[in-house]
C-alpha positions as CSV (number, residue, x, y, z in Angstrom):
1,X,5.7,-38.3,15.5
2,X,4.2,-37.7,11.9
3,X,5.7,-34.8,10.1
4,X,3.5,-33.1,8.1
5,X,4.0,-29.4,5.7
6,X,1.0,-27.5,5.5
7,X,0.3,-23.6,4.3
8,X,-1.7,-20.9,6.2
9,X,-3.0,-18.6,3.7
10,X,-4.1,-15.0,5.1
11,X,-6.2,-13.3,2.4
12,X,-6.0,-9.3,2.8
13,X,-8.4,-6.6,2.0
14,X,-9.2,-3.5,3.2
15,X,-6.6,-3.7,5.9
16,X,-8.3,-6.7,7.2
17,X,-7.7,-10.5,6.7
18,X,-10.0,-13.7,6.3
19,X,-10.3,-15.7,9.1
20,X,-12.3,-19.2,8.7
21,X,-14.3,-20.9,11.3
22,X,-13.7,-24.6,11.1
23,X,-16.1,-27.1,11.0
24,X,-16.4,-30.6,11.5
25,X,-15.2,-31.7,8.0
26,X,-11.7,-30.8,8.7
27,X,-9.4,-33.4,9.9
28,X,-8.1,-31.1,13.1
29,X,-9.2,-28.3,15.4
30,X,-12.5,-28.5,14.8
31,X,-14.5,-25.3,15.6
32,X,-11.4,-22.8,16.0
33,X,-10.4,-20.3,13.5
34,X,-7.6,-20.1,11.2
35,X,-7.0,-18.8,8.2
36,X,-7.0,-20.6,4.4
37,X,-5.2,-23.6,5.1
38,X,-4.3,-27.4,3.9
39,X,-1.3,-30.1,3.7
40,X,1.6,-28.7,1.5
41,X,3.7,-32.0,0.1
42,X,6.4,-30.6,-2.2
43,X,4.8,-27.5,-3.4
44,X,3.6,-25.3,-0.6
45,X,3.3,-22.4,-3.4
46,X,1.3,-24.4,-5.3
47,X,-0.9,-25.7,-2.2
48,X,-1.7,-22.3,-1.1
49,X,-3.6,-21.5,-4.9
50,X,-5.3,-24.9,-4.9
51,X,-6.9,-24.3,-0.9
52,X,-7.2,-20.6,-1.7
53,X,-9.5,-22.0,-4.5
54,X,-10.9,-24.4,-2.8
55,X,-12.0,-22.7,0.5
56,X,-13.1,-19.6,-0.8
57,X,-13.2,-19.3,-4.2
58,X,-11.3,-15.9,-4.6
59,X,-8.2,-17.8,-6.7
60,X,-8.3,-14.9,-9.3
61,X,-8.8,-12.0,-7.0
62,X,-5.5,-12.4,-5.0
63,X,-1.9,-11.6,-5.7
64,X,0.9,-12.6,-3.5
65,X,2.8,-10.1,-0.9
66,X,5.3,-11.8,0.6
67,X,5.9,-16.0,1.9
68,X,7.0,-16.0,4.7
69,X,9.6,-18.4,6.4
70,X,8.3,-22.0,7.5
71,X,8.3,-23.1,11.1
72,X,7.3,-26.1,13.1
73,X,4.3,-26.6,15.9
74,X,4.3,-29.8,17.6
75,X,0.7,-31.2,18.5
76,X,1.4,-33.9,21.1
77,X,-2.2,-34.9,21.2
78,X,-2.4,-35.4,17.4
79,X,1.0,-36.6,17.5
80,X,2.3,-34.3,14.8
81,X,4.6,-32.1,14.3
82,X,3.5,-29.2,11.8
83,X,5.6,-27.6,9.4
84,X,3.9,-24.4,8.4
85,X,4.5,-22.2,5.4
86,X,3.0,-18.7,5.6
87,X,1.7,-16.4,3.2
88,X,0.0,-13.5,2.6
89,X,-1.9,-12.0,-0.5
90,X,-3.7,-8.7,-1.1
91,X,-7.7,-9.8,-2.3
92,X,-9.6,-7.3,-4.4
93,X,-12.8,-8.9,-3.1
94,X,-14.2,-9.9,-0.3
95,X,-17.1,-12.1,-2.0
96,X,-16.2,-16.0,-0.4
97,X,-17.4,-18.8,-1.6
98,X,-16.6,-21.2,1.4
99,X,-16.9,-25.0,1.0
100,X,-18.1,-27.4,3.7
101,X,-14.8,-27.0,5.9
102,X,-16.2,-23.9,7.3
103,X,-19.1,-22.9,9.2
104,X,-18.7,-18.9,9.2
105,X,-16.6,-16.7,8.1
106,X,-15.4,-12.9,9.0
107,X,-13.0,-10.4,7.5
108,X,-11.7,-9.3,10.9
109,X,-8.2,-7.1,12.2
110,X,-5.4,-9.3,12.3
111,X,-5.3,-8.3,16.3
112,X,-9.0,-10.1,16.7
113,X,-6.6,-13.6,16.4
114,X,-5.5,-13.1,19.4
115,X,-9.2,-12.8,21.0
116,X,-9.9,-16.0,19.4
117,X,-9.5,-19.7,20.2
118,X,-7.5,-20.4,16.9
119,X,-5.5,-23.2,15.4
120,X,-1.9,-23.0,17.4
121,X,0.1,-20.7,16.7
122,X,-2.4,-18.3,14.1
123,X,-0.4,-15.3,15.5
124,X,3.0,-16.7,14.6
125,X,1.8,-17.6,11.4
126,X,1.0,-13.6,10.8
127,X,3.7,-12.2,12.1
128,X,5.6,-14.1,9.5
129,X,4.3,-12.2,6.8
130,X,2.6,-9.1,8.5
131,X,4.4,-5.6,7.2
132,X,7.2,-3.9,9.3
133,X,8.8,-1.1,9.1
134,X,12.2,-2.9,7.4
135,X,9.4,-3.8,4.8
136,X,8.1,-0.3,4.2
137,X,11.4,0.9,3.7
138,X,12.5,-1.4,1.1
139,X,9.5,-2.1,-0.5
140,X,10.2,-1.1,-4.3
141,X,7.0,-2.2,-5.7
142,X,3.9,-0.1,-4.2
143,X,3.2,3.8,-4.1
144,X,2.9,6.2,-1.0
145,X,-0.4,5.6,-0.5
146,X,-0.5,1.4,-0.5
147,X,2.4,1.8,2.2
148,X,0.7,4.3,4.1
149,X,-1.8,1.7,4.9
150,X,1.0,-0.7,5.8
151,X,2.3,1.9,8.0
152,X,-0.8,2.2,9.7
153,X,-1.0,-1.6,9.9
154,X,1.9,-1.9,11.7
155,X,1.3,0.4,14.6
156,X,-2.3,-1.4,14.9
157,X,-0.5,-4.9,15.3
158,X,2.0,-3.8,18.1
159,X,-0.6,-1.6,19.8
160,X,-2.8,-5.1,19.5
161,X,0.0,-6.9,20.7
162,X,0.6,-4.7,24.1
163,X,-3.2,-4.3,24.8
164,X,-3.4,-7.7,25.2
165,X,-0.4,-8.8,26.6
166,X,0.9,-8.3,30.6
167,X,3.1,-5.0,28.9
168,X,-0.1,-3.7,28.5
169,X,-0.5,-3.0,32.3
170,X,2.2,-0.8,31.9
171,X,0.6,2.5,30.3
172,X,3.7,4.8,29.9
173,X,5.8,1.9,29.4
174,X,3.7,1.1,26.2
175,X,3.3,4.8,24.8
176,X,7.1,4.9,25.0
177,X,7.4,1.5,22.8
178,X,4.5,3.0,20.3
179,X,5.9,6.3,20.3
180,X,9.1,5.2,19.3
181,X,7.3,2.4,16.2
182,X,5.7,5.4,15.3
183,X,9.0,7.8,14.8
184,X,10.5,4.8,13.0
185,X,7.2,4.7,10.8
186,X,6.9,8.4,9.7
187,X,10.4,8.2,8.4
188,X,10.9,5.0,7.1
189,X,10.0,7.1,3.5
190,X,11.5,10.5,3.4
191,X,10.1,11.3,0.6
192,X,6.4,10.0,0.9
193,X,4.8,12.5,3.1
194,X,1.5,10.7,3.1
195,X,3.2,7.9,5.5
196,X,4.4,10.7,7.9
197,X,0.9,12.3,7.8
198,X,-1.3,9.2,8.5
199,X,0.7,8.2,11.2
200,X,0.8,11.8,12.8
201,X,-3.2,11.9,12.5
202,X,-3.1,8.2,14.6
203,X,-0.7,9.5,17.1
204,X,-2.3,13.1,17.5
205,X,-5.7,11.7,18.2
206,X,-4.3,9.0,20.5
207,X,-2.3,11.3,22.8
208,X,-4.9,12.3,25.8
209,X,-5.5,8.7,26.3
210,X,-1.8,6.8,26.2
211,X,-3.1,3.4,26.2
212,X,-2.7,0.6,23.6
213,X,-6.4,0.0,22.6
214,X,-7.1,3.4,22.3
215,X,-4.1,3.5,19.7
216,X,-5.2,0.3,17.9
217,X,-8.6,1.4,17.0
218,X,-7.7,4.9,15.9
219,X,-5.3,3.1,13.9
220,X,-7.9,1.1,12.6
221,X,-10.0,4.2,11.9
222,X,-6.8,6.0,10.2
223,X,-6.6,2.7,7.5
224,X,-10.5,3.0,6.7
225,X,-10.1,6.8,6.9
226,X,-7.3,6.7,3.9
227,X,-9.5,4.1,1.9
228,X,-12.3,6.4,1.4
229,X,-10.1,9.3,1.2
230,X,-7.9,7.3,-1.6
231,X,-11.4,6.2,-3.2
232,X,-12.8,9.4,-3.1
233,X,-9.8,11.0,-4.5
234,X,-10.0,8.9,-7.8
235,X,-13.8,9.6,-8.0
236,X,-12.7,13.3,-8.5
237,X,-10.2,12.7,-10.7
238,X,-11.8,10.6,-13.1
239,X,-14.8,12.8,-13.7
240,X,-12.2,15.3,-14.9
241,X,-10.6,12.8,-17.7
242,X,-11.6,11.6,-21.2
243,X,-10.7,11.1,-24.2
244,X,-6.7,10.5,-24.7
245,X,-4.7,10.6,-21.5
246,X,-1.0,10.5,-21.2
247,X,0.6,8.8,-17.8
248,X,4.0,7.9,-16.3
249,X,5.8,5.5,-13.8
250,X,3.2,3.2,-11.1
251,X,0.4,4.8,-8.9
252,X,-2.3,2.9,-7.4
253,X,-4.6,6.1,-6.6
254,X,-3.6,6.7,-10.8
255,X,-4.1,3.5,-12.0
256,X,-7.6,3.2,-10.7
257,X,-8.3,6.6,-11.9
258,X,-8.0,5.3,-15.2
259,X,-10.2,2.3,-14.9
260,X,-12.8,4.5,-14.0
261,X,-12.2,7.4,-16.0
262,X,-14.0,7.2,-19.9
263,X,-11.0,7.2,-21.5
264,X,-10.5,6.4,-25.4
265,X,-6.6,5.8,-25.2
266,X,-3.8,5.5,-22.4
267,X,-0.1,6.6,-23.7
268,X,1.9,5.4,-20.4
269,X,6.1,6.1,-20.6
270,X,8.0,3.3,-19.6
271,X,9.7,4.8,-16.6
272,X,13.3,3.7,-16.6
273,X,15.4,3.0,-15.1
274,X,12.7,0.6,-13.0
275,X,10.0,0.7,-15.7
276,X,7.4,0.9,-13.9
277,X,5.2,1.7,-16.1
278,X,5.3,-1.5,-18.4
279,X,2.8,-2.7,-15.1
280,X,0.4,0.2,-15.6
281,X,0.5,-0.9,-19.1
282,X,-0.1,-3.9,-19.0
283,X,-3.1,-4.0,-16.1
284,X,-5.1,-1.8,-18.3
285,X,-4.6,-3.1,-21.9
286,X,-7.7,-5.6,-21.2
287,X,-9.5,-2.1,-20.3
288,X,-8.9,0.1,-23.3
289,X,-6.1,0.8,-26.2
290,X,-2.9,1.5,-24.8
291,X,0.4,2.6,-26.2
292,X,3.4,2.0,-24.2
293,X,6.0,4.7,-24.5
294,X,9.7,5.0,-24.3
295,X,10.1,8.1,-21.6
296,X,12.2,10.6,-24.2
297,X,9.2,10.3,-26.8
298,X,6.7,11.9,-24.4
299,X,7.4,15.6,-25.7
300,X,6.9,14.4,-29.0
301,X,3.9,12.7,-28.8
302,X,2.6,15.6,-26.8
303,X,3.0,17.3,-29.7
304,X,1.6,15.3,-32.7
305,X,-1.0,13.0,-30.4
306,X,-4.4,14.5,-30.0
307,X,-3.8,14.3,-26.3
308,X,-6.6,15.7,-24.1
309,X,-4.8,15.4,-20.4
310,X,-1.8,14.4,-18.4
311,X,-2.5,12.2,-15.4
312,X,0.2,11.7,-12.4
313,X,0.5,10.7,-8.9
314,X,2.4,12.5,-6.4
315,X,4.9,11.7,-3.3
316,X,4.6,14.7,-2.1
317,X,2.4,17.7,-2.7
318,X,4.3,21.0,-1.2
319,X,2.6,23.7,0.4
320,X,3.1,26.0,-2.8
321,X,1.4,23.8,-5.1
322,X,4.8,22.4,-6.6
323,X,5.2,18.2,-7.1
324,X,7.5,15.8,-5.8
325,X,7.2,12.4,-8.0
326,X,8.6,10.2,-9.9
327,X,12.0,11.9,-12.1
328,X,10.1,12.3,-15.6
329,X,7.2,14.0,-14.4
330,X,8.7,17.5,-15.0
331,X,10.0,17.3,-18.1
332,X,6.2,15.7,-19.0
333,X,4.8,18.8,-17.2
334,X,6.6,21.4,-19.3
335,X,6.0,19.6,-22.5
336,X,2.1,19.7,-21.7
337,X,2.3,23.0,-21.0
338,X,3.8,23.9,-24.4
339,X,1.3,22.1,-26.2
340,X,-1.6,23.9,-23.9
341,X,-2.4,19.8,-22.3
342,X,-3.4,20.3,-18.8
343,X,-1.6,18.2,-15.8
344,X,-3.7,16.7,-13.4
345,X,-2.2,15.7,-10.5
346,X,-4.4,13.0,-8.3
347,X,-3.4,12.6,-4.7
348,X,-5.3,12.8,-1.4
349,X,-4.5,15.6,1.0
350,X,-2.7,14.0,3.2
351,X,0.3,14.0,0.7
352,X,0.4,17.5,1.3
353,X,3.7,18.4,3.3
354,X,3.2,20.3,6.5
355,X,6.2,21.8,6.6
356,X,6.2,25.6,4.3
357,X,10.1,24.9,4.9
358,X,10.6,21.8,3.5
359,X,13.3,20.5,1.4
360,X,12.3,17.5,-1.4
361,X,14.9,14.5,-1.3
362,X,15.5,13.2,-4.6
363,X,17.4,10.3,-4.4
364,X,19.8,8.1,-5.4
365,X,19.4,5.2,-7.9
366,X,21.5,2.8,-8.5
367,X,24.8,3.6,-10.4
368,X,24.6,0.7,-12.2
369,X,21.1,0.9,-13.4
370,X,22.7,3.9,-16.1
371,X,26.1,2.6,-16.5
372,X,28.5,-0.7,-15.5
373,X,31.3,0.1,-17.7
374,X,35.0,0.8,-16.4
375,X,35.0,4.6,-17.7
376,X,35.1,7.6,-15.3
377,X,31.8,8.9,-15.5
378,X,29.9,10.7,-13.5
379,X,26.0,9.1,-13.1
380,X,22.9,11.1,-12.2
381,X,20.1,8.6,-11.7
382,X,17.5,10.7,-9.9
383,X,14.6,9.0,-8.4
384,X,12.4,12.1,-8.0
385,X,12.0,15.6,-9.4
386,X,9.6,18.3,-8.7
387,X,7.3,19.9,-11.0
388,X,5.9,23.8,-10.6
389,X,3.3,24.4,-9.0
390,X,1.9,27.0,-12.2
391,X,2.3,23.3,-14.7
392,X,-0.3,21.5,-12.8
393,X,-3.8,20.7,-11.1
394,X,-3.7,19.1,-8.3
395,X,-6.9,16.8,-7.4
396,X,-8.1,15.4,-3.6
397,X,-10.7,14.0,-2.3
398,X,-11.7,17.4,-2.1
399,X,-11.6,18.4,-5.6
400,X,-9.2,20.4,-7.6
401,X,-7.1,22.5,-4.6
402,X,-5.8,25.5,-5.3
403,X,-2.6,27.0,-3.7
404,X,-4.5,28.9,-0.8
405,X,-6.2,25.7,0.1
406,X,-3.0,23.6,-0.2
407,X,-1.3,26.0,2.2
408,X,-4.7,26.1,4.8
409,X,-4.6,21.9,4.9
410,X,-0.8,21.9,5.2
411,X,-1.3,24.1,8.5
412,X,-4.0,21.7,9.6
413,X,-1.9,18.9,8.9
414,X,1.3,20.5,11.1
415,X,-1.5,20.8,14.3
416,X,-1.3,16.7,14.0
417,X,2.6,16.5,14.6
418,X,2.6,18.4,18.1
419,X,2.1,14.5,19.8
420,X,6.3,14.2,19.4
């Protein structure tokens, strides 16, 4: 039996992948669907740029999210055994150029593969590299609101999974299994209320009809619900900024704030101990000037920079107006105040914490990320502080919020978690 490596390339956007309908210039499994695929000999990494480029000409628009590991699928008609190597990458477009190996193409849920007549094993091939919730908790590279969506994605797949599977017949069986992914979801991130909030909304709106599809699609609905709310969120936000704008650690909902706001100059602070915000920096220097900061300089460039507006992300919004983000942002906040700069503070409402009684979690960094010598020190590495409500402006989809209106969407937000 031949052995032969090959890569299945699922291209992500919008909470949906790419899935390509093959045609009769491919060498197998003709007029099934599968994703961006090809033979792998010695470089599978490499493989999966070259056919992403190839099949749909989106090479420059995708960054990779995880590889994951390689498994076999034996054809005994072909007489092959496959070895396949998965991957998955996040697309900023959707524009495909496909070449003659495909006759139609579709940006679909991942949960429609299992509707289709694919290439073997399509599902398995997902799975491999789909989020979970071990991924949201770990994940050290993305803000609240990127894993919010993952979150969401998640629940979809499993809900996908039982609705079309024999557990499906079993109704309370099923909202058991999906109740309990969905506890582990909403706390897989303490400290990002946004997660708890868009899973909540799915659950809550869910609840008088326990079944699986019915979960799935308000799941689906939830991820293009916190697209336009993300979206709309930066369109506010950047219609408030100009000029010189001062910025710290890594948002998404921030960073594309930027891009769209007319803006003469970005100061961004570094962010130890991670550094985040070397990243920020660096994805908008083709975009404008841009001075990258060490974080204890921010007061004093507040002070002799003509600086027209902090900008920041959040974890949390409380219901008094007050912050929890990235450790930094208060000592920014006070130093703006002093020199009479506002703070705005971009995040959709559902970052806003339901609870009036909540408590922020700060966090724990790494001991040796401040000091691996043998002395007995104490170390306070902080990953989170939070900044007073009267130092900043906080900015939804709705437009600037004040503290009445954060308190009003925080009650509508703790109607959602009476499903648990």
């Amino acid at each position: 039996m031949d052995e032969t490596a090959v890569v299945t390339c699922f291209l992500r956007n919008r909470g949906e992948v790419l899935l390509l309908h093959r045609s009769d210039e491919v060498g197998s499994y003709t007029g099934r669907w599968g994703a961006v695929a090809g033979h792998a000999e010695g470089d599978p990494d490499g493989a999966a740029r070259e056919e992403i480029e190839e099949e749909t000409g989106l090479d420059d628009a995708v960054s990779l999210v995880r590889a994951g590991d390689p498994f076999e699928v034996t054809d005994d008609d072909l007489d092959t055994r496959w070895i396949v190597h998965p991957y998955l990458f996040d697309c900023e477009s959707r524009e495909v150029e496909a070449n003659d190996e495909t006759t139609d193409i579709e940006w679909a849920s991942p949960t429609e593969i299992r509707q289709r007549e694919t290439v073997p094993d399509l599902w398995t091939s997902y799975e491999r590299v789909a989020p979970t919730v071990e991924t949201i908790e770990t994940d050290t590279d993305h803000g609240s609101a990127w894993l919010s969506v993952r979150a969401l994605e998640v629940l979809r797949d499993r809900a996908g999974v039982l609705a079309t599977s024999a557990a499906g017949e079993d109704e309370n069986g099923d909202w058991s299994d999906l109740e309990t992914l969905a506890e582990d979801l909403r706390t897989a991130r303490p400290s990002m209320t946004v997660v708890a909030n868009r899973i909540n909304r799915t659950m809550a709106t869910s609840s008088d009809d326990r079944t699986p599809g019915v979960i799935e699609r308000a799941a689906t609905a939830g991820i293009d619900r916190a697209f336009e709310a993300d979206e709309a969120t930066v369109r506010e936000a950047a219609a408030r900024l100009d000029g010189t704008v001062l910025t710290l650690s890594r948002s998404g909902t921030v960073l594309d704030t930027l891009r769209q706001a007319t803006v003469e100059e970005v100061l961004v602070c570094e962010s130890r101990p991670a550094r985040e915000g070397v990243g920020v920096a660096e994805a908008l220097a083709d975009d404008c000037p841009v001075t990258l900061a060490i974080d204890a300089a921010a007061a004093h460039l507040l002070a002799e920079r003509a600086v027209d507006a902090v900008v920041a992300g959040a974890d949390t919004v409380f219901a008094d107006g007050s912050v929890l983000n990235k450790i930094g942002t208060r000592a920014v906040a006070v130093a703006a105040a002093h020199e009479n700069v506002p703070v705005c503070v971009v995040a959709a409402s559902d970052k806003i914490d339901p609870d009036p009684e909540s408590e922020p979690e700060f966090g724990d960094g790494d001991r040796d990320q401040v000091y691996d010598g043998d002395a007995d020190l104490a170390v306070a590495n902080p990953t989170f502080d939070r900044t007073p409500a009267e130092h900043v402006t906080i900015v939804t989809e709705h437009g600037q919020l004040e503290r009445d209106d954060i308190a009003e969407t925080a009650a509508e937000l703790r109607e959602l978690t009476a499903w648990s």
